[in-house]
ZAMARGU-4260 file (C-alpha; in steps of 0.2 Angstrom, whole numbers, plus 5000, padded with zeros to 4 digits):
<rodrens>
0) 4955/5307/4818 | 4972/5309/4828 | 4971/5301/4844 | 4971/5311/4859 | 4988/5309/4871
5) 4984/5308/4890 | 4991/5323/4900 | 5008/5315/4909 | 5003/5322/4927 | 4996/5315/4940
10) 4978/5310/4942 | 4969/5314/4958 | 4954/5304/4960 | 4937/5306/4974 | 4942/5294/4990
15) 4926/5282/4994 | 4923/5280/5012 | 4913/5263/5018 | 4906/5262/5033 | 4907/5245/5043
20) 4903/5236/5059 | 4921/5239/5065 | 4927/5256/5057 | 4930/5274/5066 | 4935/5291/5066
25) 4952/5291/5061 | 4953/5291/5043 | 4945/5307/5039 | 4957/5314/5054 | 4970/5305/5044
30) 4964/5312/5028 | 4962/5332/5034 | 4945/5330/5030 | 4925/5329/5038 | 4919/5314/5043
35) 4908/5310/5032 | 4899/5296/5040 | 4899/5284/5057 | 4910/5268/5059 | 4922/5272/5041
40) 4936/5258/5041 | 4941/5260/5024 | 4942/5273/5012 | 4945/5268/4994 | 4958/5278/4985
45) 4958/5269/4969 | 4944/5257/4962 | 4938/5249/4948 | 4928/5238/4957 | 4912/5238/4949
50) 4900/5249/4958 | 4916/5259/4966 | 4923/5265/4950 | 4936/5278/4957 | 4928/5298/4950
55) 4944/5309/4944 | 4939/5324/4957 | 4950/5337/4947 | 4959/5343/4932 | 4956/5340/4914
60) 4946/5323/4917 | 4936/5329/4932 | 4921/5318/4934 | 4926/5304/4921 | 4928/5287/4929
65) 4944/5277/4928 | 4935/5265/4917 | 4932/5281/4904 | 4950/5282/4905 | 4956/5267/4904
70) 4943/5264/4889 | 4950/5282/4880 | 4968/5280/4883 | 4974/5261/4886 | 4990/5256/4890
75) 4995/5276/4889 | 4987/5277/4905 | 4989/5259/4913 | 5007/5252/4903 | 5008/5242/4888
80) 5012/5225/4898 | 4995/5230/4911 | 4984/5231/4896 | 4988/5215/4888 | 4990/5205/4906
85) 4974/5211/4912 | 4962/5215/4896 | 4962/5232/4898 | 4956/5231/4917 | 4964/5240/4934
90) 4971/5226/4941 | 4974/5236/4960 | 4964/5242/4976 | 4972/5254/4985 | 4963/5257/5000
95) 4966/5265/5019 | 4960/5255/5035 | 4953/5260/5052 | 4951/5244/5063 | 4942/5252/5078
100) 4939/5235/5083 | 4945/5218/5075 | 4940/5213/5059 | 4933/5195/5054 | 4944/5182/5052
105) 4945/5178/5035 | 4955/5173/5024 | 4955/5174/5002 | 4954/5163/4986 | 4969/5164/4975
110) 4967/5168/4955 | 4963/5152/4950 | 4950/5148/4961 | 4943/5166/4963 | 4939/5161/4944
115) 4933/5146/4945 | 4920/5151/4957 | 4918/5170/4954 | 4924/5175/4939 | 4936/5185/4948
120) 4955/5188/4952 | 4959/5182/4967 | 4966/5193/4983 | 4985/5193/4988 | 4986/5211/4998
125) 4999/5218/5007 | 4999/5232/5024 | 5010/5244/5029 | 5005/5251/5046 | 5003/5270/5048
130) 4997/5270/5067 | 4996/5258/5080 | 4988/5260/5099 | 4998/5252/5113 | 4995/5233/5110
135) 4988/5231/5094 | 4990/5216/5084 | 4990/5210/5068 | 4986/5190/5067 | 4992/5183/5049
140) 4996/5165/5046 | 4994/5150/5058 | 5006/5146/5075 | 5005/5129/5070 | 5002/5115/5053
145) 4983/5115/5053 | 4972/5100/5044 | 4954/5106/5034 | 4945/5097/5047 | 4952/5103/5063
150) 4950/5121/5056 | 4932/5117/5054 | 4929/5111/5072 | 4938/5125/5076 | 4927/5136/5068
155) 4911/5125/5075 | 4918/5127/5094 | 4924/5146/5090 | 4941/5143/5096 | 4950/5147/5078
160) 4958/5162/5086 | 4967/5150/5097 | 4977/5142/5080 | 4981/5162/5074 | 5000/5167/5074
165) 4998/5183/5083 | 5009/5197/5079 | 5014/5215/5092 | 5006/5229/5077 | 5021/5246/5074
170) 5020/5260/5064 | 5032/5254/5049 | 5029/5235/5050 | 5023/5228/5034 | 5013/5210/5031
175) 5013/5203/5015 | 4998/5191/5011 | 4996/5181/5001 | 4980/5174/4994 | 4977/5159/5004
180) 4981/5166/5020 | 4972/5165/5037 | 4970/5184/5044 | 4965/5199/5054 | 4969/5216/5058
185) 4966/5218/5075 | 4958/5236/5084 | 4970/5251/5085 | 4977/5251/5067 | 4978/5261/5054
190) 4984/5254/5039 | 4989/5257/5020 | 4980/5241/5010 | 4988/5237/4993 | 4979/5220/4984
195) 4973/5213/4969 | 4957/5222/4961 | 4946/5212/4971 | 4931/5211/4983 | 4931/5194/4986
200) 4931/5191/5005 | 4927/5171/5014 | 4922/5175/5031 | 4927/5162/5045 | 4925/5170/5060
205) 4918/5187/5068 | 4918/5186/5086 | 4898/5182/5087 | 4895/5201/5082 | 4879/5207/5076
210) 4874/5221/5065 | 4860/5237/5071 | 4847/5223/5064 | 4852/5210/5076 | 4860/5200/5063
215) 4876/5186/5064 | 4887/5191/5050 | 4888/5176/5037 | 4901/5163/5039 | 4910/5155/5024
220) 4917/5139/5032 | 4916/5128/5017 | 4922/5141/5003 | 4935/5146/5015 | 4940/5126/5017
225) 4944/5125/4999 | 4954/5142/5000 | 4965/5141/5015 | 4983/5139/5015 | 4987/5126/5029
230) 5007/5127/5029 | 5012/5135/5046 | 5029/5147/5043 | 5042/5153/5053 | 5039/5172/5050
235) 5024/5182/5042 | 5031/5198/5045 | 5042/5206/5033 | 5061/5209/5035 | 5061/5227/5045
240) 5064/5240/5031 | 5079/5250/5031 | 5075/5267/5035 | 5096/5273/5026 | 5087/5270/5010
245) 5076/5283/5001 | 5068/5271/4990 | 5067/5251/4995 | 5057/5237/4989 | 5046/5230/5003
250) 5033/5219/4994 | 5032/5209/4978 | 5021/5199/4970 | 5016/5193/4952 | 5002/5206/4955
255) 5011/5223/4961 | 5027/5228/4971 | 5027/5239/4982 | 5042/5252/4987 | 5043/5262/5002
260) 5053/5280/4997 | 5058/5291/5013 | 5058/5310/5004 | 5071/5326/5012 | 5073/5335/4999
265) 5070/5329/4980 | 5073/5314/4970 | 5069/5310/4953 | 5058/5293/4947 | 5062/5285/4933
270) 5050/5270/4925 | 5046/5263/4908 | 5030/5261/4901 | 5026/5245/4904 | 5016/5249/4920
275) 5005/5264/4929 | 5013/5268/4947 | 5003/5271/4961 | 5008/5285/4976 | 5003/5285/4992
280) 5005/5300/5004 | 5008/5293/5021 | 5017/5309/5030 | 5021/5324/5026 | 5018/5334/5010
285) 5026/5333/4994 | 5025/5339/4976 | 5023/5328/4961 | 5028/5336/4948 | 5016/5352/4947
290) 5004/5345/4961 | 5004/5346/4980 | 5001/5329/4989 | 5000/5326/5006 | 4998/5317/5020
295) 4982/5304/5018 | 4980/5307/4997 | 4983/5294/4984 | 4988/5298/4963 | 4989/5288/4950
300) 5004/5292/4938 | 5000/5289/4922 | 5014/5275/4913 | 5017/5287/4900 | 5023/5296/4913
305) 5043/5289/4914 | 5048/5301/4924 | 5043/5311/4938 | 5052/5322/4951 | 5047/5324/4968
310) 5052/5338/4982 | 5046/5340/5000 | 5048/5330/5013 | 5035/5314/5017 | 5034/5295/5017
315) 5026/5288/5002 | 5022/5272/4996 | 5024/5269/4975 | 5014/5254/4968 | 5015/5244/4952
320) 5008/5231/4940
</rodrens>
């Protein structure tokens, strides 16, 4: 029997909302939809974390999940160089962030050591902020070299945030980090979230919050010892982007890069099959192909799909293995 060929459209898949200590209304404001719950701070826009499996939420594969496609139409659906790197699993999270209020300090394994310990890729992400209240901050990296054991004192006196490098939060600014890097996202941002297909977060510190039951959050000092990236840097925001481009790289990683496209008009993308791509709706509205996507909305481009034009006028984000 013939196999069947996957439709070369975009795919549209069911966002999940998760609600958190430190989530908030602007999401579903962000999306144009109901809230759905209290406290959301991330909507998931594309999963295959297990349990999360992202739902198709129209068109000829309506209800399937992307594992069922993944596991009927292979590298026609995720590129032939995906399929073999990655045994025929997504390897990305796209996700949308509502920090109401900080989030953990925390910081991620890299592959290897995600393996080792977890079975699991590791977690190098990158943000692109959408909305930022007057004084935000985003704290990424260290503001001076750190030693394992002085970061466990400070985590034992809670002064940690005192070692943060600290960073002013704009709309447009992007942080790339790297698996192995100390973080936060600070209240009063919204944020795009690209990263490695991975759910695997080590805890160091959480401000002394406790959950409706009373609870302390768990702390992952010694998992997060092992983990952490000590090196202090001179810069852990990314070169400003160039907003005279339409399209411009503004992350990379041997897990995704990630290019920012400015849209007035129409432009025509052109790929090879060796990957799916990713497109994020961040303003305005804009048609891909035959559909509408706006402002808020995530589709998945199948790799068979070399080409694709898009008209309208928006800010999109486009993602690939």
């Amino acid at each position: 029997m013939k196999k069947k060929m996957i439709k070369k459209e975009p795919i549209r898949f069911a966002p999940y909302f998760k609600s958190v200590i430190w989530g908030g209304e602007k999401i579903c404001r962000y999306k144009g939809v109901e809230q759905t719950g209290p406290n959301i701070g991330e909507s998931w826009e594309i999963s295959e974390v297990r349990g999360h499996e992202s739902v198709v939420s129209e068109g000829p594969y309506k209800g399937m999940l992307i594992t069922e496609l993944i596991e009927r139409f292979g590298s026609e659906l995720v590129g032939k160089d995906v399929m073999e790197r990655y045994a025929g699993k997504f390897p990305l999270l796209v996700k949308l962030i509502d920090a109401n209020d900080n989030l953990s300090v925390q910081v991620h394994p890299d592959d290897e050591l995600a393996m080792s310990r977890h079975g699991s890729l590791g977690k190098s992400e990158m943000w692109y902020i959408i909305e930022a209240e007057k004084d935000a901050k985003i704290y990424s990296g260290l503001n001076r070299p750190l030693t394992p054991e002085e970061y466990v004192g400070k985590v034992k006196d809670d002064s940690i945030e005192d070692v943060l490098a600290v960073h002013d939060s704009h709309p447009g600014d992007v942080f790339f980090l790297p698996a192995g890097r100390v973080h936060s996202i600070g209240a009063g941002n919204l944020l795009a979230e690209i990263q490695e297909s991975s759910d695997i977060t080590y805890r160091i510190y959480d401000y002394g919050r406790r959950d409706a039951q009373g609870n302390t959050r768990e702390l992952h000092t010694e998992l997060a010892k092992d983990a952490i990236d000590y090196t202090h840097y001179d810069d852990y925001k990314s070169t400003p982007v160039d907003d005279s481009l339409a399209e411009v790289e503004i992350a990379k990683c041997d897990h995704f890069t990630v290019n920012r496209i400015l849209l007035d008009g129409k432009i025509q993308l052109k790929y090879d099959d060796s990957s799916f791509t990713v497109l994020m709706c961040l303003e305005g509205k804009v048609s891909v192909g035959d559909m509408m996507v706006k402002k808020g909305e995530t589709v998945l481009l199948p790799a068979a799909m070399t080409c694709v034009t898009l008209v309208g006028k928006g800010l999109l984000l486009a993602a690939r293995s």
